[in-house]
N, C-alpha and C positions, 0 to 999 in steps of 0.2 A: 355431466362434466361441463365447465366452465371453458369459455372459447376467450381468449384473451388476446387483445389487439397489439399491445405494447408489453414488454417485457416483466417492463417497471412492475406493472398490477399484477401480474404472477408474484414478484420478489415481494409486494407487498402484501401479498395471501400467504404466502410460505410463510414471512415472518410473522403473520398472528399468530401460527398451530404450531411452531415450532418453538422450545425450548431455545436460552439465547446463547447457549453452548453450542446447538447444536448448528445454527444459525452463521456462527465463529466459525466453527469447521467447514461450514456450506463457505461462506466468500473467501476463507481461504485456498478452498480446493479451488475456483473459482479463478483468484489471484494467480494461483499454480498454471491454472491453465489459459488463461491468458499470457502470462509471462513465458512458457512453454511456445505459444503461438508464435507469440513475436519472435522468439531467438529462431524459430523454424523459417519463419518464413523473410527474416531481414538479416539474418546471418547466416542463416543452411545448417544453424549446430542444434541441439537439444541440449538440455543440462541435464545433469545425475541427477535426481532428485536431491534433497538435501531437508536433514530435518530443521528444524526452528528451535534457538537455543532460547531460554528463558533470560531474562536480565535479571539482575542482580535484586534482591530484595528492596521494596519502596521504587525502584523505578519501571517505566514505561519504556520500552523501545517500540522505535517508530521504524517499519521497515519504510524504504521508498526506493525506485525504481522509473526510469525513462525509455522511451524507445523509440525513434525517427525513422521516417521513409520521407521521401520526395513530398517538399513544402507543408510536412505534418508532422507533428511533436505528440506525443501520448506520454502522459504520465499518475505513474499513481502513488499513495503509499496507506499503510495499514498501521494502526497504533494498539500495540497489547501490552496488557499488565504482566505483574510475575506469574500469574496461573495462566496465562494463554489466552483469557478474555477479550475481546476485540471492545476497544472504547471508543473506537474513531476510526476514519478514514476519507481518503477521497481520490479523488482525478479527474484529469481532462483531456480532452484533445483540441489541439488548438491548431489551426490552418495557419501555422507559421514553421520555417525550415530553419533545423540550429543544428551545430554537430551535437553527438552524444554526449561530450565533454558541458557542455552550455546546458543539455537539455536536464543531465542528471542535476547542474547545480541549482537549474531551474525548479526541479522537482525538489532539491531539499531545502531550496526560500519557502516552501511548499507546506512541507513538511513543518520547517519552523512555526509556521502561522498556524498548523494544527494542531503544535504542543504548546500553542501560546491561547489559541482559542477553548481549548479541556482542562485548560490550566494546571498543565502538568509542571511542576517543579524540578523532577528528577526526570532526564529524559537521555533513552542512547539512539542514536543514529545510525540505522546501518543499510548499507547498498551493495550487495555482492559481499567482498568480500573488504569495504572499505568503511571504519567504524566514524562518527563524528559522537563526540563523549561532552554532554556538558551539565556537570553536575547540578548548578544551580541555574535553570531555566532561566528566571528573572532577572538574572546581573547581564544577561546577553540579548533582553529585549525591551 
């Protein structure tokens, strides 16, 4: 067995021997439970789980998500196709303090540059329970 110093070289072994479906479903349970984490421990709440609705045929939805504690920003988002395939994603944490309100819009300038970087043309936005819809990618970048 393989002793591994940093996280990263495990996720980077898992992803050679694993199928890239099954890979999709590994960061998004992943996603679940980090987003899980944080509502527990910066709000005291947990969510229902919820399943993931597909977008609409030709398009890409980019989920994105934020979350702040004292002078730290964390934010991520995930980009999948109409079958559930994960084509992208990313995040950071950043040692700076913004309300939630700042942090989410921060996370979906975010978002934007990652449907402008996979060159997606058809792209939906969505953050809880709030959608940003913009059909033609390029007339808005």
């Amino acid at each position: 067995m393989k002793n591994y110093a940093c996280c990263i070289d495990w996720l980077e072994d898992v992803m050679r021997v694993l199928d890239k479906k099954v890979v999709a479903g590994f960061f998004t349970t992943l996603w679940n439970t980090w987003n899980n984490r944080n509502n527990h421990i910066f709000s005291s709440k947990e969510d229902e789980a919820r399943v993931w609705k597909k977008p609409q045929c030709r398009f890409v939805k980019v989920n994105f998500d934020a979350s702040v504690a004292p002078n730290k920003t964390g934010y991520g988002m995930v980009a999948r196709d109409e079958d559930g395939f994960v084509i992208g994603g990313g995040g950071d944490l950043k040692e700076e303090a913004l309300t939630v309100e700042w942090a989410k819009i921060y996370a979906f300038e975010e978002s934007l540059k990652l449907a402008r970087t996979l060159n997606i043309s058809k792209a939906l936005f969505e953050t809880e329970a709030s959608f940003f819809i913009a059909s033609e990618m390029g007339s808005y970048m």
